[in-house]
py3Dmol code that shows the C-alpha trace and the ligand (Angstrom):
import py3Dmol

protein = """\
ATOM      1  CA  UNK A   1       2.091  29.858 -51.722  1.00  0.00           C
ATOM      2  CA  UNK A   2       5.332  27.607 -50.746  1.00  0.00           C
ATOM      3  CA  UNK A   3       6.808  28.184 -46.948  1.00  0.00           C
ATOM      4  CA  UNK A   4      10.162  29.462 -46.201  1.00  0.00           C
ATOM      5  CA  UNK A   5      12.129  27.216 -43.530  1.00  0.00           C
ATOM      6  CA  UNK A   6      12.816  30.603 -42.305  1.00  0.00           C
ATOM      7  CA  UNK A   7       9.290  30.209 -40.983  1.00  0.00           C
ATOM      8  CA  UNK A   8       9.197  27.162 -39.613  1.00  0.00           C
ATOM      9  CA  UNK A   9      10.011  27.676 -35.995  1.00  0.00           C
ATOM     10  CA  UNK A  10      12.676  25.180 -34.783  1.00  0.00           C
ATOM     11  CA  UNK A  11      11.943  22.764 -31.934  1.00  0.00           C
ATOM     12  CA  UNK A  12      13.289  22.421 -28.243  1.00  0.00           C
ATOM     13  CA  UNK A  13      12.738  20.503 -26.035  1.00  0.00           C
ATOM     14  CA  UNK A  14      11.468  22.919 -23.442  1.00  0.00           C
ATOM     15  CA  UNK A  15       8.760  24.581 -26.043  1.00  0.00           C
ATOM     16  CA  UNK A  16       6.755  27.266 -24.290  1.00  0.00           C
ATOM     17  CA  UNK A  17       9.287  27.951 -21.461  1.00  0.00           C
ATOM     18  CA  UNK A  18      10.835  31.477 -21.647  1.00  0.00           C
ATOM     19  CA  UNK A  19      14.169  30.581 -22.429  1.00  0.00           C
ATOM     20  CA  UNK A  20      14.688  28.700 -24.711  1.00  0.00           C
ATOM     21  CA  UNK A  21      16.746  25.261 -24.956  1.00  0.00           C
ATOM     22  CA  UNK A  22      18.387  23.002 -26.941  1.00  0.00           C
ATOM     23  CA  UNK A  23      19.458  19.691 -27.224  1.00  0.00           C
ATOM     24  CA  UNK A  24      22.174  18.060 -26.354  1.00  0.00           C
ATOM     25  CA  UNK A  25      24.508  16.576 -28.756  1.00  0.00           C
ATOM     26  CA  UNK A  26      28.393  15.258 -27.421  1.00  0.00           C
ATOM     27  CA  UNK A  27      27.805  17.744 -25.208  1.00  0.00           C
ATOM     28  CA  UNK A  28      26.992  20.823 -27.429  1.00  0.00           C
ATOM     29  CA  UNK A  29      24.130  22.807 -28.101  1.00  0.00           C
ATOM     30  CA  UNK A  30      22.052  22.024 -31.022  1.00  0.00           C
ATOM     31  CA  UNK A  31      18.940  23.128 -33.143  1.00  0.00           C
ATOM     32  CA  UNK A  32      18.097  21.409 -36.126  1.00  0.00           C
ATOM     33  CA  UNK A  33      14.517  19.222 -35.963  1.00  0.00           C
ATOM     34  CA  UNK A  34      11.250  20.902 -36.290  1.00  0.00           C
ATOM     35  CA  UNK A  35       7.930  19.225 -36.590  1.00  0.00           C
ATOM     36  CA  UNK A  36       5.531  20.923 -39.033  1.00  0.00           C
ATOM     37  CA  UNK A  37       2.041  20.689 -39.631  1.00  0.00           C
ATOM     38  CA  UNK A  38       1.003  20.871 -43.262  1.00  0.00           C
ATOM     39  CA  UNK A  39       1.372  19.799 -47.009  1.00  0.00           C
ATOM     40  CA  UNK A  40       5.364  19.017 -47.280  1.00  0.00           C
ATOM     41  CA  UNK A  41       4.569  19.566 -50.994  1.00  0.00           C
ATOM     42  CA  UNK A  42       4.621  23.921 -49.971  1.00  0.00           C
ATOM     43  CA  UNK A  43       8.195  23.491 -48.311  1.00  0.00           C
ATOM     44  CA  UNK A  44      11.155  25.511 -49.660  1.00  0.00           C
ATOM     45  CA  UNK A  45      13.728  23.189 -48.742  1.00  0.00           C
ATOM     46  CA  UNK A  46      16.552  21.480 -50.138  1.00  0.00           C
ATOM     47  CA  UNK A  47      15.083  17.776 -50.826  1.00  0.00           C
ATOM     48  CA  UNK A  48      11.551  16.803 -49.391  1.00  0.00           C
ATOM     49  CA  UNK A  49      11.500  12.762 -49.014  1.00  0.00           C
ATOM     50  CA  UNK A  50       8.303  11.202 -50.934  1.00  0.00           C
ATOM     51  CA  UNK A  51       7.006   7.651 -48.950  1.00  0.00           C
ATOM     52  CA  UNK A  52       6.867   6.025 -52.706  1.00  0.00           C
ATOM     53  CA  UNK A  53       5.986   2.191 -53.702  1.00  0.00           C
ATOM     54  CA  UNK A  54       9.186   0.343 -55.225  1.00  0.00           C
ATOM     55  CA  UNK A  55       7.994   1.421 -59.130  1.00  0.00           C
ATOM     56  CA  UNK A  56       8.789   4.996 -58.036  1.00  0.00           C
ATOM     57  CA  UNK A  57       6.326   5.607 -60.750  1.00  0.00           C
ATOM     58  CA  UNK A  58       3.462   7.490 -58.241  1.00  0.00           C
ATOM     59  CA  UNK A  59       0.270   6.711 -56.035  1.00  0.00           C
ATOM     60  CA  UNK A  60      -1.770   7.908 -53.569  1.00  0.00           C
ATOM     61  CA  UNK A  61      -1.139   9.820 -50.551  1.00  0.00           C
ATOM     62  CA  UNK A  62       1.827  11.678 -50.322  1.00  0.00           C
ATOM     63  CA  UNK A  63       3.030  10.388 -53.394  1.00  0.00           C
ATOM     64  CA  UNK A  64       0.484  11.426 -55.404  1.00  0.00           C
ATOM     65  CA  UNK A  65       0.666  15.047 -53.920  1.00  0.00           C
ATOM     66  CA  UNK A  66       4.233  14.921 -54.755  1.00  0.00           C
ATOM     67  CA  UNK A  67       3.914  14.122 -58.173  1.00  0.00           C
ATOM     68  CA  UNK A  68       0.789  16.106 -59.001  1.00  0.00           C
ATOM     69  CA  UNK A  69       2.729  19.502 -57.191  1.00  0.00           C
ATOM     70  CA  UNK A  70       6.071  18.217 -59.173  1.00  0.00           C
ATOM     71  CA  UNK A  71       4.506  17.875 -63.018  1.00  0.00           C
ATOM     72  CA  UNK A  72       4.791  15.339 -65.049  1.00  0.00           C
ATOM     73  CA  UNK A  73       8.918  15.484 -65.548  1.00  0.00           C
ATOM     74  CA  UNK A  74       9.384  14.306 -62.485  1.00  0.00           C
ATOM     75  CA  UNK A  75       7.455  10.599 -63.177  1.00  0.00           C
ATOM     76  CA  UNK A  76      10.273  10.777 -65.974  1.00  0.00           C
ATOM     77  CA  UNK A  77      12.827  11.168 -64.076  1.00  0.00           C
ATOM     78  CA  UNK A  78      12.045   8.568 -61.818  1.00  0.00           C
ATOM     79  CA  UNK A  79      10.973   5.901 -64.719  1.00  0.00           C
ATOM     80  CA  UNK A  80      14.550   6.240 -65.426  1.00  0.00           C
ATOM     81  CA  UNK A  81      15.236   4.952 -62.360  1.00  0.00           C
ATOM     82  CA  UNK A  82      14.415   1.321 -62.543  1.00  0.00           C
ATOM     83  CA  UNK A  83      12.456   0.939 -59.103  1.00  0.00           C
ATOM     84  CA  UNK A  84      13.790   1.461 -55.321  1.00  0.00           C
ATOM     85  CA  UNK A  85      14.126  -1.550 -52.688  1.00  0.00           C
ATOM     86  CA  UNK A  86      12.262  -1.146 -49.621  1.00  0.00           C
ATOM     87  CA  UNK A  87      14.049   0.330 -47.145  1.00  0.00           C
ATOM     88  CA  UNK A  88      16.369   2.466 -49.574  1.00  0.00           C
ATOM     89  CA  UNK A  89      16.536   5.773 -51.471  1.00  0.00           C
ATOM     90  CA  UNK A  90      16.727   7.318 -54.762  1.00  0.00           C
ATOM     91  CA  UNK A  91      16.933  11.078 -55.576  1.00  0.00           C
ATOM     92  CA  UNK A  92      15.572  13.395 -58.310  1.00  0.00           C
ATOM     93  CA  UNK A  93      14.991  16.915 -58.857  1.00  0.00           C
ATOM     94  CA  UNK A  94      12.003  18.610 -57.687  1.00  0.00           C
ATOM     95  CA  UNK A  95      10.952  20.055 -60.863  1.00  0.00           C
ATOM     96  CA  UNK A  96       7.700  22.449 -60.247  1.00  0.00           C
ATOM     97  CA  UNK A  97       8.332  21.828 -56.336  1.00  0.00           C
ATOM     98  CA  UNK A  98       9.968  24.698 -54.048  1.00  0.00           C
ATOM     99  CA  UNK A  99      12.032  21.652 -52.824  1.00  0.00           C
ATOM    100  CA  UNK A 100      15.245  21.107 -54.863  1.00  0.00           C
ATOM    101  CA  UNK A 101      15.463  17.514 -54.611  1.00  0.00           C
ATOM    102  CA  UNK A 102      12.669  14.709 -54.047  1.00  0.00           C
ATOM    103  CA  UNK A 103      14.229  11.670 -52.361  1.00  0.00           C
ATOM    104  CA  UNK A 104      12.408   8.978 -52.657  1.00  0.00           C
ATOM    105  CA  UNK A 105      12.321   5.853 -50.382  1.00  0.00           C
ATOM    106  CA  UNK A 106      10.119   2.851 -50.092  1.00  0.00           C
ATOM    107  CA  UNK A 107       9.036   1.890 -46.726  1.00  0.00           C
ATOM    108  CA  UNK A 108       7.576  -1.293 -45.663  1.00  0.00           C
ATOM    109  CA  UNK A 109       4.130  -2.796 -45.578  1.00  0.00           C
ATOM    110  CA  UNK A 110       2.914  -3.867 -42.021  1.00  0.00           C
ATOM    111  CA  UNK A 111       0.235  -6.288 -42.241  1.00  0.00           C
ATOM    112  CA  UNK A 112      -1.019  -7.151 -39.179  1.00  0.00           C
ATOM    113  CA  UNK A 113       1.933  -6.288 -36.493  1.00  0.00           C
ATOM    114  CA  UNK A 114       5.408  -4.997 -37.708  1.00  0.00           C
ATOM    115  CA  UNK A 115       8.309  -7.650 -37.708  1.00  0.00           C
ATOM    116  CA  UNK A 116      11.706  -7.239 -36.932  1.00  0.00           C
ATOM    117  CA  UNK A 117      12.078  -6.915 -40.848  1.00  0.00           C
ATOM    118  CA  UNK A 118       9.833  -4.084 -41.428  1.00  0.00           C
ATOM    119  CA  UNK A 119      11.280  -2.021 -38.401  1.00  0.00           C
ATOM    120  CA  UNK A 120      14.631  -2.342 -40.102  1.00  0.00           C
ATOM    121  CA  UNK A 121      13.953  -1.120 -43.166  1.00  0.00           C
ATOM    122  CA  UNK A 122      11.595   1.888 -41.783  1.00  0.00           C
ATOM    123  CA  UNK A 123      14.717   3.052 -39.579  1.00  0.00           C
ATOM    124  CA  UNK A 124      16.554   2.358 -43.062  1.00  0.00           C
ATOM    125  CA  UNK A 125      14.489   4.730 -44.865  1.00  0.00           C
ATOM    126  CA  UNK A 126      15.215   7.706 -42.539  1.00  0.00           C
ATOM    127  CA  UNK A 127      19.009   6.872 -42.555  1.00  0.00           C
ATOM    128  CA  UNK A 128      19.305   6.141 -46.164  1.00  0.00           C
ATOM    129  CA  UNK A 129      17.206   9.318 -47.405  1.00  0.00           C
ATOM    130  CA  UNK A 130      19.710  11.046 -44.859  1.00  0.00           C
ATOM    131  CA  UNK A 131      22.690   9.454 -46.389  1.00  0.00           C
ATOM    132  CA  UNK A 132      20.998  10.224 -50.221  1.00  0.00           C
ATOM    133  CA  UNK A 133      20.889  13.956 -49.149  1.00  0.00           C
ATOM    134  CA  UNK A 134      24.428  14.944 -47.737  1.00  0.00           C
ATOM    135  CA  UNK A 135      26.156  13.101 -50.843  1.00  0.00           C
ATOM    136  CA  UNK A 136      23.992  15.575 -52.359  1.00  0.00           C
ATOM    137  CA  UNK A 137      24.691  18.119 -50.306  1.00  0.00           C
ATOM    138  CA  UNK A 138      21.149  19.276 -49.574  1.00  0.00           C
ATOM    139  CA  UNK A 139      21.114  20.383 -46.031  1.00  0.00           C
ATOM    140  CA  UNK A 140      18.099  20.594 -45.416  1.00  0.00           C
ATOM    141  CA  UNK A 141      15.666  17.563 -45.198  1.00  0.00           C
ATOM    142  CA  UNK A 142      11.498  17.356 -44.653  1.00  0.00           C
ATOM    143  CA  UNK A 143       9.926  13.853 -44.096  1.00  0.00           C
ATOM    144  CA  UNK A 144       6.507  12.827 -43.864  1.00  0.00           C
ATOM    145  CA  UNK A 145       5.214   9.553 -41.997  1.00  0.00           C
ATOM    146  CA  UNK A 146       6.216   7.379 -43.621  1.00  0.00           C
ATOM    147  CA  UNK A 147       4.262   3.847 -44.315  1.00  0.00           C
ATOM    148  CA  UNK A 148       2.132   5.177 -41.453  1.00  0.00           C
ATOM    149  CA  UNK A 149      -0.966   5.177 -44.321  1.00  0.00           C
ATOM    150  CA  UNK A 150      -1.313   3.088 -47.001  1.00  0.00           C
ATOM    151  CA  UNK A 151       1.146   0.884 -45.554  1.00  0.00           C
ATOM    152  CA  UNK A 152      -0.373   0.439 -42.583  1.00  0.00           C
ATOM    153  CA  UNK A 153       2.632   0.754 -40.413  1.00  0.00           C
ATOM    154  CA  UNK A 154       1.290   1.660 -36.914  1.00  0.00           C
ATOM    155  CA  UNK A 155       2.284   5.854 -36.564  1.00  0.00           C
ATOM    156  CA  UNK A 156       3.159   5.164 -32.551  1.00  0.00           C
ATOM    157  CA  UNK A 157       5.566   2.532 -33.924  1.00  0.00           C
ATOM    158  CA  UNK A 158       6.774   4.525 -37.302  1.00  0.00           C
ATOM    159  CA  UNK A 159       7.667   7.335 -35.269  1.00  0.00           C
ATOM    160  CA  UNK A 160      10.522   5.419 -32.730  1.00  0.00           C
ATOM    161  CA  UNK A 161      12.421   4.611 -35.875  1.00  0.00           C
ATOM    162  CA  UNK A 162      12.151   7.746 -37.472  1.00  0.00           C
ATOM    163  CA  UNK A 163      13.502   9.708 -34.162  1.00  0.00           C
ATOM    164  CA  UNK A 164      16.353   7.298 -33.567  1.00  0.00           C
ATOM    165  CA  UNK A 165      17.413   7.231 -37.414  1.00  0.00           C
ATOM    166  CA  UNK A 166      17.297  10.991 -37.484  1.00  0.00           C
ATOM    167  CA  UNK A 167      19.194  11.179 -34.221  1.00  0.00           C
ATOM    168  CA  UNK A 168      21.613   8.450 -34.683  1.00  0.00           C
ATOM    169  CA  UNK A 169      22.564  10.315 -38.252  1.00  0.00           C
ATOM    170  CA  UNK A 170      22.535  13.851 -36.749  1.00  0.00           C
ATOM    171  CA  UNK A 171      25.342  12.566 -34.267  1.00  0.00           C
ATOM    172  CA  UNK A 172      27.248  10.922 -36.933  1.00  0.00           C
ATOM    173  CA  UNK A 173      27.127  13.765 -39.487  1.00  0.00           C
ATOM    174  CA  UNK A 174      26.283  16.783 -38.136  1.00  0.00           C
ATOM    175  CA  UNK A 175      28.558  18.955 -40.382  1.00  0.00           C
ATOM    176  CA  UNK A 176      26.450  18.141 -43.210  1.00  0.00           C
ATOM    177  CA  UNK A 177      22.918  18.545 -41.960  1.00  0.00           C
ATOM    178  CA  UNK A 178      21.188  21.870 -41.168  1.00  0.00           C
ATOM    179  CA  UNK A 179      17.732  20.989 -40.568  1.00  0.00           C
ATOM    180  CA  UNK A 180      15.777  18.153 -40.142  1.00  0.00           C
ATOM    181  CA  UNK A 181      11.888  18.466 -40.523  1.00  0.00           C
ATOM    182  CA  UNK A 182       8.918  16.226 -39.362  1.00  0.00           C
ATOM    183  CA  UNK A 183       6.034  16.771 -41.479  1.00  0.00           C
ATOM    184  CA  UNK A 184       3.229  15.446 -40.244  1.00  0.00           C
ATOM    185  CA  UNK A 185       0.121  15.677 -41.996  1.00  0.00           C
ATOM    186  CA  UNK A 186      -2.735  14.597 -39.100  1.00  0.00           C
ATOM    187  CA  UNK A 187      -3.314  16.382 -35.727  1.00  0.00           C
ATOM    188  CA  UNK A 188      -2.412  12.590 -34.069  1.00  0.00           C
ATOM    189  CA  UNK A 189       0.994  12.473 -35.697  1.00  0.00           C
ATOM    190  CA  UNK A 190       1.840  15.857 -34.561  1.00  0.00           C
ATOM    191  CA  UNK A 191       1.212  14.723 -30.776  1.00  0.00           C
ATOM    192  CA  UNK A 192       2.883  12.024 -31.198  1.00  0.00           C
ATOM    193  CA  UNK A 193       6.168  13.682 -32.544  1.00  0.00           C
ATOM    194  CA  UNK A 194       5.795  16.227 -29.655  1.00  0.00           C
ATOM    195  CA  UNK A 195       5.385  13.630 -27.220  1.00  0.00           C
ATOM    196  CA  UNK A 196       8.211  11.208 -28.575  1.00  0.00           C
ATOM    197  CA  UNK A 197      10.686  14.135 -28.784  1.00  0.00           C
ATOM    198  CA  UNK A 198      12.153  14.735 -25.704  1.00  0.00           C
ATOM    199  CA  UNK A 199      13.083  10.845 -25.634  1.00  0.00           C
ATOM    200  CA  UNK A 200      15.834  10.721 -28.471  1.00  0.00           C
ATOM    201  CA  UNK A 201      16.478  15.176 -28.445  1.00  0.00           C
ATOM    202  CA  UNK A 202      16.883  15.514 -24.507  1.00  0.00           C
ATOM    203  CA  UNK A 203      17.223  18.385 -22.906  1.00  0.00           C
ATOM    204  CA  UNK A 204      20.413  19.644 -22.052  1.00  0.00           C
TER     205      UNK A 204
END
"""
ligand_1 = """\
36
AR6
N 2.189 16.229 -47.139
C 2.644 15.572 -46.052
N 2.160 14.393 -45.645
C 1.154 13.845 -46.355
C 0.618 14.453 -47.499
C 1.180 15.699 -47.897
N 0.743 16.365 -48.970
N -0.365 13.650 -47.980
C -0.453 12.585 -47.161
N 0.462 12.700 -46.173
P 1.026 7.552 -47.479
P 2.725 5.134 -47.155
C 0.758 11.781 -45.059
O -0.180 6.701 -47.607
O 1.917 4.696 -45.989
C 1.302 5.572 -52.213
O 0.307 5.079 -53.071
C -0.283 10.790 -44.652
O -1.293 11.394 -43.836
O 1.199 8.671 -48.435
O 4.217 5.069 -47.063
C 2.698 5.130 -52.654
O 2.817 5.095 -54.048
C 0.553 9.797 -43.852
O 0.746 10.311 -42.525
O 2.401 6.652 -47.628
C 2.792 3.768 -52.040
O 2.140 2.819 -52.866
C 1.904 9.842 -44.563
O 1.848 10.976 -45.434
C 2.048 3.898 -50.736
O 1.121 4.973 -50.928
C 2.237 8.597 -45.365
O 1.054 8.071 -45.970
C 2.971 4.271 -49.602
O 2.235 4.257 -48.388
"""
view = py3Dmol.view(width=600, height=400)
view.addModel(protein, "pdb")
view.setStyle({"model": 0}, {"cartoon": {"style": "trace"}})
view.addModel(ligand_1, "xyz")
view.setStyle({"model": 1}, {"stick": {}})
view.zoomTo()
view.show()
């Protein structure tokens, strides 16, 4: 069966302490990221983000999930798209999906150490899938890791740009933004999200 956000307990930055926290933000309380474990394809949500390849027409990994969870209107849809650019994002409904909306973004292919270049248009993935969502007012927004498989783009790197996008947007446009979830997929994201956290979402 698909899982209701309204089970998908919201993260602080002081997790297992008896009161609980939240993050700072200008100053204000906030509670908006989570970090779930588990197939983002299950997730009632506004728009899940698919890690795609720049044909948008479906892969492996993620992708593949996506599209095989979606049916086959959705590869449709997104042939009608024309492609994506690394680094951006295109949306389209989420057809047999709980999610509303699939956004789909292209991130970059590390071969062999990330460049300045393919840190750029990771962190430009996050934002612009952000971006994609509020002008369509979704409010609610799950990611996975992306390029941290096929791509090859080194998870302990991936996951700096994809707290500091999601931060740097949350403080821009909070009015517009609900939740933000991390779905990680393997037990060595999920420590590293937990881990990374605190850094970008401090404690008040
Ligand atoms: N739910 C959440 N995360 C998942 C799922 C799932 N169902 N399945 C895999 N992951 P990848 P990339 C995780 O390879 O590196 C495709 O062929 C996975 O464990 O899916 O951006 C596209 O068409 C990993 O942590 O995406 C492109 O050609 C993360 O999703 C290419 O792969 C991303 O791994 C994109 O490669």
């Amino acid at each position: 069966g698909s899982v209701s956000l309204d089970d998908v307990p919201v993260w602080t930055p002081t997790a297992g302490a008896s009161e609980p926290s939240r993050y700072q933000r200008n100053g204000k309380l906030d509670q908006k990221i989570s970090v779930y474990s588990g197939d983002i394809t299950k997730l009632e949500i506004d728009a899940i983000v698919n890690a795609a390849n720049k044909s948008l027409l479906g892969g492996g990994g993620v992708d593949g999930a996506i599209h095989r969870a979606a049916g086959p209107l959705l590869k449709k849809e997104c042939a009608s798209l024309r492609g994506c650019e690394t680094g951006e994002a295109k949306i389209t409904c989420g057809y047999g999906l709980p999610a509303k909306y699939v956004i789909h973004t292209v991130g970059p292919i590390a071969q062999g150490g990330v460049s300045e270049q393919e840190r750029r248009a990771l962190r430009s993935c996050y934002r612009n899938s952000l971006l994609t969502a509020t002008e369509n007012a979704a409010r609610s927004v799950a990611f996975p890791c992306i390029s941290t498989g096929i791509y090859g783009y080194p998870p302990e790197q991936a996951v700096h740009e994809a707290l500091a996008a999601v931060r740097e947007f949350l403080d821009a446009h909070h009015d517009k933004m609900d939740r933000v979830i991390f779905c990680v997929f393997l037990p060595t994201d999920k420590e590293l999200y937990l881990h990374n956290l605190p850094l970008y979402f401090p404690p008040e």
